[in-house]
Structure formats: C-alpha cells, structure tokens
C-alpha positions as CSV (number, residue, x, y, z in Angstrom):
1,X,-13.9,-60.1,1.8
2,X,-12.7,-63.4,3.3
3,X,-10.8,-64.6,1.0
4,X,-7.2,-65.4,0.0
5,X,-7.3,-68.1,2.9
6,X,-8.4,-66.0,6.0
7,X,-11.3,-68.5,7.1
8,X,-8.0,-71.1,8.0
9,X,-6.1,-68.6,10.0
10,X,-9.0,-67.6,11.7
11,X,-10.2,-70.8,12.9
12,X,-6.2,-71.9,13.5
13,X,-6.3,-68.8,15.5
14,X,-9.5,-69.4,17.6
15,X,-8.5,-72.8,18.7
16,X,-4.9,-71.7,19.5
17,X,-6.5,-69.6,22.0
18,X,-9.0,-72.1,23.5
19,X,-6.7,-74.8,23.3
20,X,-4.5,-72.2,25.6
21,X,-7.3,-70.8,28.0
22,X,-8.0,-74.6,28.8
23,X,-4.0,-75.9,29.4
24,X,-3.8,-72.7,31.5
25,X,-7.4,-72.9,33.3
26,X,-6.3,-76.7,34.4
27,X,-2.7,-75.7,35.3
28,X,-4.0,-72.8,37.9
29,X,-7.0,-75.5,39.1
30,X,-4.3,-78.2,40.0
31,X,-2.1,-75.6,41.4
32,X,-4.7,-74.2,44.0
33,X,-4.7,-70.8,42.1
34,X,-7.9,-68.9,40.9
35,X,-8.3,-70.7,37.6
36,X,-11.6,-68.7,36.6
37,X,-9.8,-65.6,37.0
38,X,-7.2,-67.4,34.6
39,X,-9.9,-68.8,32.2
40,X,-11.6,-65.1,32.1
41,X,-8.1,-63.3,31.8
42,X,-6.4,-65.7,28.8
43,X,-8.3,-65.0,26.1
44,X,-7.5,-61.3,26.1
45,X,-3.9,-61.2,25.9
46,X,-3.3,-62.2,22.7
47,X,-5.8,-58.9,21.3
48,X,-3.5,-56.9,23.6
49,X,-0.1,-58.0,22.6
C-alpha cells in the first residue's frame, strides 16, 4: 500500500512543512507579530492549496 517510494515523499513532505512552520514562527516572533497564530495557521495551507 506504501510502496513504489511513498514512505520518502512522505517524510520529504513532513519536514518541508515543519522546516516552514518554524522559519515562519521565528520570522513573525522577531517581527513583533503573533507567531503562535502563525505556528498554528502554517501547517494547514499546504492541505488547502
């Protein structure tokens, strides 16, 4: 079922998007904006593109 190389693109995936949440999350702290509002909002946009 999770074959055919899917475990790589999965776990390439998943760090993409913490790799992303985190840059972003420490961007809006040094900047003075809500970063947990960032951190909670990141991970969702890539399911909603």
């Amino acid at each position: 079922m999770l074959g055919a190389g899917l475990w790589p693109r999965i776990l390439f995936m998943g760090a993409f998007v913490a790799t992303v949440t985190l840059v972003v999350g420490v961007w809006a702290r040094e900047t003075g904006r809500p970063w947990q509002s960032m951190i909670f909002l990141v991970p969702g946009r890539p399911s909603s593109a």
